[in-house]
C-alpha positions in Angstrom: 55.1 -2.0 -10.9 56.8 -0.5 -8.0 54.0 -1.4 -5.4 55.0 -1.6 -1.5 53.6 -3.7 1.1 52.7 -2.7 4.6 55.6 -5.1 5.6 57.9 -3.5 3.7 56.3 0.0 5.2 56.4 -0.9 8.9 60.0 -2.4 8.4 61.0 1.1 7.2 58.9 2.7 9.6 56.4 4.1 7.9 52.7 4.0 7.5 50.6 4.3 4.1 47.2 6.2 4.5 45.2 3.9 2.9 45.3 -0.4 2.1 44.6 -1.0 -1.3 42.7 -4.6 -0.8 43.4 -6.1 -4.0 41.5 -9.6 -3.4 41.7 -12.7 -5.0 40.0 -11.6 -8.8 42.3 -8.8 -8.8 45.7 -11.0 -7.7 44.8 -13.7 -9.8 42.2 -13.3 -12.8 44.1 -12.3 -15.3 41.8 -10.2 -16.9 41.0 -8.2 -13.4 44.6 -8.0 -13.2 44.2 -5.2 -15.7 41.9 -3.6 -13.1 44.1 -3.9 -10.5 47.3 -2.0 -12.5 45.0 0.6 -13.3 43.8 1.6 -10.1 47.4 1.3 -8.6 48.9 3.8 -11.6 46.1 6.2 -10.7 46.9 6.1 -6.8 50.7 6.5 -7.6 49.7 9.8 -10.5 47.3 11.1 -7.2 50.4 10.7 -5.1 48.2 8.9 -2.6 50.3 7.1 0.3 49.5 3.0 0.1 50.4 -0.3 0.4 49.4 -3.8 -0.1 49.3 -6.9 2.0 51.1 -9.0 -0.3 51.5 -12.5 0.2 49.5 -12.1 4.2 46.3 -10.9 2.1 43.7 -14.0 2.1 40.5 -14.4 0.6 37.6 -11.8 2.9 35.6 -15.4 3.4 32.8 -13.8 1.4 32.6 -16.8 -1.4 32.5 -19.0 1.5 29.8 -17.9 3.3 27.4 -16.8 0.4 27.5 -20.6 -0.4 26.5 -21.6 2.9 30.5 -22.6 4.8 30.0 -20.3 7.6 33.1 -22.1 9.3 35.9 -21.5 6.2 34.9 -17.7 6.3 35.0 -17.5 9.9 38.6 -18.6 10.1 39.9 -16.7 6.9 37.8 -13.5 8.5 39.9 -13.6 11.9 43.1 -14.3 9.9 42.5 -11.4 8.0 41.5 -9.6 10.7 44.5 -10.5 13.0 46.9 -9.0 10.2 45.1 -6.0 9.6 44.6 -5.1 13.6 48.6 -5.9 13.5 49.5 -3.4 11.0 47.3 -1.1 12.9 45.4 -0.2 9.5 42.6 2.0 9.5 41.8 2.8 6.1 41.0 0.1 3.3 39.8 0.7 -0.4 39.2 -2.0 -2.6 38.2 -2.4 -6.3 35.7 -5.2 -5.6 32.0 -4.8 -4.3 32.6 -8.5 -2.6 35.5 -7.6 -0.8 34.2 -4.4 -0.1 30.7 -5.3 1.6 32.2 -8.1 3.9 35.1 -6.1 5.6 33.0 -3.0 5.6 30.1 -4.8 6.9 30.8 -8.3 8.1 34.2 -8.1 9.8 33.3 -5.4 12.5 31.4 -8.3 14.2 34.3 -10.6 14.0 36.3 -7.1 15.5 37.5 -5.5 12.4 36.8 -2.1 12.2 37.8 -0.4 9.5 36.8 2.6 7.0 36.2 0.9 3.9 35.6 2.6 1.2 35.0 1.4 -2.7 37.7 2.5 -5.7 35.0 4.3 -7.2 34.1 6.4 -4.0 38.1 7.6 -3.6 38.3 8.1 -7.6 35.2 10.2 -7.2 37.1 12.4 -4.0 40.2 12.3 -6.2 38.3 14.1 -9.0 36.7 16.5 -7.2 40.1 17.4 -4.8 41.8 17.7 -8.7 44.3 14.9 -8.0 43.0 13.6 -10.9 43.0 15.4 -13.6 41.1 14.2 -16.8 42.9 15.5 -19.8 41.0 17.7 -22.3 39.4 15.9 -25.2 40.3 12.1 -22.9 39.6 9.2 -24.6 36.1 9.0 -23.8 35.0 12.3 -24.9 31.5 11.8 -26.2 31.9 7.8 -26.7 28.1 6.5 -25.3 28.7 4.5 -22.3 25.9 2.6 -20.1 26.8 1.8 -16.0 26.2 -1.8 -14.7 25.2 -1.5 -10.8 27.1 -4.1 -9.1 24.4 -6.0 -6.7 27.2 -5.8 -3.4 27.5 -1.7 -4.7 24.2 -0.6 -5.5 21.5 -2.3 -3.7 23.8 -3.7 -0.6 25.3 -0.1 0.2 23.5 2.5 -1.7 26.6 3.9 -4.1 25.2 4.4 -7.1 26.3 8.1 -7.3 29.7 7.9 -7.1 30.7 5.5 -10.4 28.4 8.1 -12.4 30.1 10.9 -11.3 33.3 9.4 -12.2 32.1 8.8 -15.7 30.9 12.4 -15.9 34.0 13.6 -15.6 35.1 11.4 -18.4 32.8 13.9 -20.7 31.8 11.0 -21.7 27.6 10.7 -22.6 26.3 8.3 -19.9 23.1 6.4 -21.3 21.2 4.2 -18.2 19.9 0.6 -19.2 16.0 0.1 -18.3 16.5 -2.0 -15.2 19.3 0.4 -13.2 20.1 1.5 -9.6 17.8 0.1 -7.4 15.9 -1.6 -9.8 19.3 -3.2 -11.6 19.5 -6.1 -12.7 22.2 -9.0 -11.6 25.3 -10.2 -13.4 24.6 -13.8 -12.2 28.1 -14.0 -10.4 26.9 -13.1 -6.7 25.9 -15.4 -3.5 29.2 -17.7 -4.8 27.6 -18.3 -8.3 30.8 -17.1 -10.0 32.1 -20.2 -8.7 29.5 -23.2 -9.8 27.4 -24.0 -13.0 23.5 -22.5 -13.2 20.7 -24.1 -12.1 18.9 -24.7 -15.1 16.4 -22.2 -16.3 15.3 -20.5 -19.9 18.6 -18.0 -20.2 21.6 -17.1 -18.5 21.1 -14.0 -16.6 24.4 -12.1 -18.1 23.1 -13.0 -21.6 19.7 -11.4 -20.4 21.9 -7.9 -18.5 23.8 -8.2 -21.8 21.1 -7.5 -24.2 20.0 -4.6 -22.1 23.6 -2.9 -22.4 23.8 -3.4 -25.8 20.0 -2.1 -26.1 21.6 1.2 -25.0 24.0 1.6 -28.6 26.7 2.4 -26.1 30.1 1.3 -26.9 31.3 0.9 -23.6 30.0 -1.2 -20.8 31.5 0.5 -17.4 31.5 -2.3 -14.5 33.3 -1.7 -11.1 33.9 -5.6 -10.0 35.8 -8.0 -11.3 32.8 -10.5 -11.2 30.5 -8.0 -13.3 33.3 -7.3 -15.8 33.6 -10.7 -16.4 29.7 -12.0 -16.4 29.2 -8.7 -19.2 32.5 -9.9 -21.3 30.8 -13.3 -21.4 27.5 -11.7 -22.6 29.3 -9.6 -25.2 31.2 -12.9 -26.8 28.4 -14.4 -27.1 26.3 -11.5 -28.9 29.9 -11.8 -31.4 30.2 -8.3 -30.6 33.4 -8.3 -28.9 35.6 -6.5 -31.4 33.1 -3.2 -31.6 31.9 -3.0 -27.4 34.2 -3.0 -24.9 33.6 -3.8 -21.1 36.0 -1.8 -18.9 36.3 -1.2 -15.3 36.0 2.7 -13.8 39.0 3.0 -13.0 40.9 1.5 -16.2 38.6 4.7 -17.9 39.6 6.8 -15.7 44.0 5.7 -15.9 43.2 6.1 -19.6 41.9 9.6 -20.0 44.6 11.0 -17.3 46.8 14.0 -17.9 
């Protein structure tokens, strides 16, 4: 894929409108990889002006400091920082909640200010501005699909809106688990627990989130993080029903039912 950095940019002497922070699930889990291409293809179809950090893009720091190493995200945080306020970016969008809540709400007291705003929040603008159009009779069209609120999305910055409008426009028929929005239910990836074993306890909390997706008959499981989409893959491999439910990211939906 043909995707510039902001070196590259301010070498040519130009500057994108938005950073597209792709963040360490999306450069290097293969599977959030996917997610990644996806949202890029739809920003280059929008003909929406961005760039990437590349190589000078580091971890936010929020691993870090959810498990308690306030010193490691400190120093990753003003690295960060220091390249961003270098480039002179304003604008940030990123495709993970994680990233999202700590440079939206954790780097301004570090002196990062930016306007960050989540992939599903710009595919929802892109939508409604018809730079996306959704092609008649899309992939989707009538397929029963349930919504897992992301913990750093939902409850941490009130956007539960947004990724259900997005599916809306999928025409697709959106069916909500028992414990959703507010009231949603955990992944068990958050606070750095993508990262170490469970304590022990009576069941793993994606089996649990699992068997309330599946509870739904919906045949699609729409996450919008990379930690999510792989906790709910987990839980579907496990129920042995991998080959009939799929668990897809927003924006992989919505580069699928595109004109």
């Amino acid at each position: 894929m043909q995707v510039r950095t902001i070196a590259d940019m301010t070498a040519a002497g130009e500057a994108p409108d938005i950073l597209f922070w792709v963040g360490c699930a999306g450069s290097f889990d293969q599977r959030a990889q996917k997610i990644t291409r996806a949202f890029a293809s739809i920003l280059g179809k929008a003909g929406i002006s961005y760039a990437i950090l590349g190589k000078e893009e580091m971890c936010t720091g929020d691993p870090a400091r959810r498990a308690g190493n306030e010193f490691i995200f400190q120093m990753m945080a003003y690295q960060n920082i220091q390249v961003l306020n270098g480039y002179g970016i304003k604008k940030i969008v990123t495709a993970c909640p994680h990233c999202f809540n700590t440079l939206k709400n954790e780097y301004p007291a570090l002196g990062g200010n930016y306007e960050v705003i989540h992939h599903t929040v710009l595919l929802k603008e892109l939508i409604n501005e018809g730079k996306i159009v959704i092609r008649e009779g899309g992939s989707f069209q009538g397929k029963r699909i349930t919504y897992h609120d992301s913990c750093y999305l939902g409850r941490a910055n009130g956007i539960y809106e947004a990724p259900r409008k997005v599916l809306e426009a999928l025409d697709a028929e959106l069916v909500e688990m028992k414990r959703c929005r507010s009231n949603g239910l955990c992944c068990g990836a958050g606070g750095a627990q993508m990262f170490k074993e469970e304590e022990k306890g009576t069941e793993r909390i994606n089996i649990e989130r699992t068997r309330e997706a599946l509870a739904t008959g919906a045949t699609v499981i729409a996450a919008a993080c990379p930690f999510c989409n792989t906790m709910m893959t987990d839980g579907v491999k496990n129920s042995d029903q991998e080959d009939s439910i799929q668990v897809m990211d927003i924006a992989e939906l919505v580069e699928a039912s595109m004109e």
